[in-house]
C-alpha positions in Angstrom: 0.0 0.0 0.0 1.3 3.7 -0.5 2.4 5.2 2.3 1.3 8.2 0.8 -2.5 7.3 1.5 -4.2 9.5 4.1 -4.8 7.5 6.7 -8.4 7.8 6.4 -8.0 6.5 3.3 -6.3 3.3 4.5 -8.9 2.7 7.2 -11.6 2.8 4.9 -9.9 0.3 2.7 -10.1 -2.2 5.3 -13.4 -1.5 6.5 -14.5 -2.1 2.7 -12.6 -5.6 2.8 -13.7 -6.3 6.5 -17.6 -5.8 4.9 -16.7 -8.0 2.3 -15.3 -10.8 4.4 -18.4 -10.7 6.6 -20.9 -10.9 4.4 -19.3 -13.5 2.2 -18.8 -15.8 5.5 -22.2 -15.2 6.0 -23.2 -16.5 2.6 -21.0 -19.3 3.5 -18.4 -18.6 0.4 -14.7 -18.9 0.1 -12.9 -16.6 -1.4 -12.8 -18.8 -4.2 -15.9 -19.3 -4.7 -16.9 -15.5 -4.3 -13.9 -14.8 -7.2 -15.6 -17.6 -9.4 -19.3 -16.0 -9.1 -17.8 -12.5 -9.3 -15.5 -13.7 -12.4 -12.9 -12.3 -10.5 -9.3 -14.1 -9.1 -8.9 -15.3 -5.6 -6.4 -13.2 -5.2 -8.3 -10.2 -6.2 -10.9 -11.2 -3.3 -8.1 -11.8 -0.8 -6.7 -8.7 -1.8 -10.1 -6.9 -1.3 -10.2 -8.0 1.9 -6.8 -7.0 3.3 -7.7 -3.2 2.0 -5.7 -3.5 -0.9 -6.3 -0.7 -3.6 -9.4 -2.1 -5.3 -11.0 -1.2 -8.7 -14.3 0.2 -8.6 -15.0 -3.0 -11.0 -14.3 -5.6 -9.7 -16.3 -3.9 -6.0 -18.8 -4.0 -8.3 -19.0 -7.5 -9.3 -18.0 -8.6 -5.8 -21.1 -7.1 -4.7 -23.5 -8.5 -7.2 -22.2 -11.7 -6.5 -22.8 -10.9 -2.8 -26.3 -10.1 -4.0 -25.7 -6.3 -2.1 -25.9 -2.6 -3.5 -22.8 -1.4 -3.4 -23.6 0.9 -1.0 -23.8 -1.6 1.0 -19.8 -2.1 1.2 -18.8 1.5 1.3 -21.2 2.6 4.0 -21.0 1.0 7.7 
């Protein structure tokens, strides 16, 4: 991650991949099968859930694989 970032910037980030990890768990998906649905990588997924820069693409197909707006991810 750039150290550049704001830190506001960083802690959003994670709270974006912490959303993600919850509700996939709660959908009972791995990581792999949340990339497959999203048509994604697992890495991309693990990635997204570390708070790894993230493009607003592939958000967007995490989330409609989720079945969530996503809204849903950005906001607490």
């Amino acid at each position: 991650m750039p150290a550049d970032q704001p830190q506001w910037i960083l802690d959003a980030r994670r709270a974006v991949g912490d959303r993600i990890r919850v509700r996939r768990l709660h959908q009972n998906m791995t990581q792999e099968s949340l990339a497959h649905a999203a048509g994604n990588d697992r890495s991309t997924v693990q990635r997204m859930e570390v708070g790894a820069e993230m493009k607003l693409s592939h958000l967007l197909l995490v989330a409609a694989a989720l079945r969530v707006h996503v809204t849903d991810l950005l906001h607490s």
